[in-house]
C-alpha positions in Angstrom: 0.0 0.0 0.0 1.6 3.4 -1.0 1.6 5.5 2.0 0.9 9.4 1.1 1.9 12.4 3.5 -0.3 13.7 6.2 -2.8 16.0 5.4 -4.6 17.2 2.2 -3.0 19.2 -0.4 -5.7 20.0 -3.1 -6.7 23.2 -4.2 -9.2 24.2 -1.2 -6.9 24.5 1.1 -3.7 26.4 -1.0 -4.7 29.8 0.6 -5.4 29.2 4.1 -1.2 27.4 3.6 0.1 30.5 1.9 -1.6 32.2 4.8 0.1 30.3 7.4 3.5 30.9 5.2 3.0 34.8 5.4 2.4 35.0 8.9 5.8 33.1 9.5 7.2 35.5 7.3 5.8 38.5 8.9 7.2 37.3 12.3 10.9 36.8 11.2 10.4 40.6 9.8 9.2 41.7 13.5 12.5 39.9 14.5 14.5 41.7 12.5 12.5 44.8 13.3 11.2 45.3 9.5 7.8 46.7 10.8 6.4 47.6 7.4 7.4 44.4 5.6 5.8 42.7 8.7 2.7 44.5 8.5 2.5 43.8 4.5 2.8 40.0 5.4 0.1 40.2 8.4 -2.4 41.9 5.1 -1.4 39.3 2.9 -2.5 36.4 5.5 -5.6 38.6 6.1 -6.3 38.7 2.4 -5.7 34.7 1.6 -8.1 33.9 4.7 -10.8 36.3 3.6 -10.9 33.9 0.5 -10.0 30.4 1.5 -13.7 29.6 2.2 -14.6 31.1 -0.8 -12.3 28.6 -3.1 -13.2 25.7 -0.6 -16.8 25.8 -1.4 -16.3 25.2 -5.0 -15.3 21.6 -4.1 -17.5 19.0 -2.6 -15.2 17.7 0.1 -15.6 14.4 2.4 -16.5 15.2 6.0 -12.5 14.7 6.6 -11.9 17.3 4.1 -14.3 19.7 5.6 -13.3 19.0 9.4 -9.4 19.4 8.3 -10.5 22.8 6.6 -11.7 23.8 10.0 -9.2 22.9 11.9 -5.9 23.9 9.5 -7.9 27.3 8.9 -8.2 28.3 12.7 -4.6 27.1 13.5 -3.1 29.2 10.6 -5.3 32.5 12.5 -3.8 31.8 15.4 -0.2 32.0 13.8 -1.5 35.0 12.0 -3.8 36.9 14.2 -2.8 36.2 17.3 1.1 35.6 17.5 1.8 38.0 14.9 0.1 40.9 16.1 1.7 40.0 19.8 4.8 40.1 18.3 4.7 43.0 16.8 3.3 45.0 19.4 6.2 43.7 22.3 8.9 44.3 19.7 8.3 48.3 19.0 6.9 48.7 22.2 10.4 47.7 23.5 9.6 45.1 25.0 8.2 46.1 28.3 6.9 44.2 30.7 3.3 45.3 30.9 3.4 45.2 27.1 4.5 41.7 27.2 1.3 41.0 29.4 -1.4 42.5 27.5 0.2 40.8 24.4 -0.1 37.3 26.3 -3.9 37.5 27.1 -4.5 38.8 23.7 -3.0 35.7 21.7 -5.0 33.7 25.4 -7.9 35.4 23.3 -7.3 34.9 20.0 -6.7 31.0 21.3 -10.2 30.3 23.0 -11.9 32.3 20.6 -10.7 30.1 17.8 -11.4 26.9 19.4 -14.8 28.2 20.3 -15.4 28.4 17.0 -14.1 25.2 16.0 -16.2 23.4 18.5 -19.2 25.7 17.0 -18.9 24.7 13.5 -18.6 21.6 13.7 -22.2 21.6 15.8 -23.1 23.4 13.2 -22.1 21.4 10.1 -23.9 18.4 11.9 -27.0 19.8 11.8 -27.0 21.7 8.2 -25.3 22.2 4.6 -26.5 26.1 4.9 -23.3 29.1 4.7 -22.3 30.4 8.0 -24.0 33.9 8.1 -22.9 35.4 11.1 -20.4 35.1 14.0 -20.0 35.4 17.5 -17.2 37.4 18.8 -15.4 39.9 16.4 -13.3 38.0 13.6 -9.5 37.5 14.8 -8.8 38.4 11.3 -9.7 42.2 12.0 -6.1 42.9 13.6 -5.0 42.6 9.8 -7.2 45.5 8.8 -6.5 47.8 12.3 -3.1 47.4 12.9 -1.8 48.5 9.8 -3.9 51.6 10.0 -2.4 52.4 13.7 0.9 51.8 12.5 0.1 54.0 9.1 -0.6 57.0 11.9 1.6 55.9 14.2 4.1 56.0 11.3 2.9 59.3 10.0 3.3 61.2 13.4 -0.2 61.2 13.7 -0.4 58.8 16.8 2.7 59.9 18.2 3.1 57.7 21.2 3.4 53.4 20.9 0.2 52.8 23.9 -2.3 52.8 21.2 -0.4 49.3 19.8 -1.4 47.7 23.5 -4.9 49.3 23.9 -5.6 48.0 20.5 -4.5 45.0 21.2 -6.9 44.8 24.3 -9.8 46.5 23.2 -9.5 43.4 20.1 -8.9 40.2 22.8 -11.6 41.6 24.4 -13.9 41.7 21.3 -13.0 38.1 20.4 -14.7 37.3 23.8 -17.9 39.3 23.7 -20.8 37.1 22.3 -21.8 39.9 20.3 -23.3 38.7 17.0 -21.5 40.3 13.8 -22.5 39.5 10.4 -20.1 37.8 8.0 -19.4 40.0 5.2 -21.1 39.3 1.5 -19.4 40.3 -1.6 -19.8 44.3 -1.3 -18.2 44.1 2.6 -15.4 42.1 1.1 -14.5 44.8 -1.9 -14.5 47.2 1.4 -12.2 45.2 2.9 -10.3 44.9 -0.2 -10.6 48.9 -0.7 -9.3 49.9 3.0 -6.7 47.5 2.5 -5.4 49.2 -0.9 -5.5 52.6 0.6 -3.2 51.2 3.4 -0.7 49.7 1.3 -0.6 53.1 -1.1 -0.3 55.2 2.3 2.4 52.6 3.0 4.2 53.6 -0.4 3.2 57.4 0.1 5.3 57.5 3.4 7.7 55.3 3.0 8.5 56.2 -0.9 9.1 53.2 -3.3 12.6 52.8 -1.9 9.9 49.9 0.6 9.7 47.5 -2.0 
């Protein structure tokens, strides 16, 4: 019998790995304190999970498929929405102390939050075929749209002083707690994703000048 590797490699699952592969990049940039090639790789993971469930539905997968899809996709946001972020913050925050804390509980957030969700789906999956249409707790993968935008002002002189990384950071691990109902985005909330993002990376390029990429 021809043994195969562990795990599925077929299309439906392609973005949520390149996700996972940005994030890992975007964390040996915070290393080297690259904070704007970090904050591109945190958009890019942002921007391959806001459409790996879009390319997974075009394939009718086993319940193994489906179940893997869950689990692969919420590990890669951890990697991405949680560690990253955490990172990021404790590195040009100096690594203090306190900010070392509040980055802790918010990847402690970012954890349950996921698994929550996990345990929710698959509740959910058991009991109908119908498209998730809403969610409970904010979406971890909202860091990827604020952070760059406090880091664009922060940047910019705008927001002058490196707190506003922290309280961010708890104001979201907070959110990923509350069960407050948010609905998932359709096609337009997804091209205003897509739009913010855009404006980001050309303020990125405004700023910095071309000399970035």
């Amino acid at each position: 019998m021809k043994k195969k590797p562990l795990g599925y490699y077929d299309y439906t699952v392609i973005l949520t790995y390149c996700g996972a592969m940005f994030s890992v990049c975007g964390l040996m940039r915070v290393i080297c304190q690259d904070f704007w090639w970090a904050i591109l790789c945190l958009m890019m993971a942002g921007a391959c999970d806001m459409f790996d469930g879009a390319v997974a539905a075009t394939k009718d997968r086993t319940p193994s498929e489906k179940r893997f899809g869950v689990q692969i996709d919420s590990l890669s946001d951890l990697v991405g929405f949680g560690v990253l972020p955490a990172a990021f913050v404790f590195r040009i925050c100096d690594q203090k102390v306190t900010v070392g804390m509040i980055c802790a509980a918010f990847v402690l957030c970012a954890l349950i939050r996921l698994a929550y969700f996990n345990v929710m789906e698959e509740e959910r999956q058991q009991k109908t075929d119908q498209k998730r249409e809403s969610y409970l707790g904010v979406p971890v993968t909202t860091i990827a749209v604020l952070l760059p935008a406090v880091y664009l002002l922060y940047d910019c002189r705008i927001c002058r002083r490196t707190f506003w990384f922290p309280l961010l950071l708890a104001a979201m691990g907070l959110g990923y707690l509350l069960p407050v109902e948010v609905k998932k985005p359709g096609v337009l909330g997804k091209i205003g994703i897509v739009a913010i993002g855009a404006l980001e990376v050309a303020g990125m390029l405004f700023f910095m000048g071309w000399d970035m990429v």
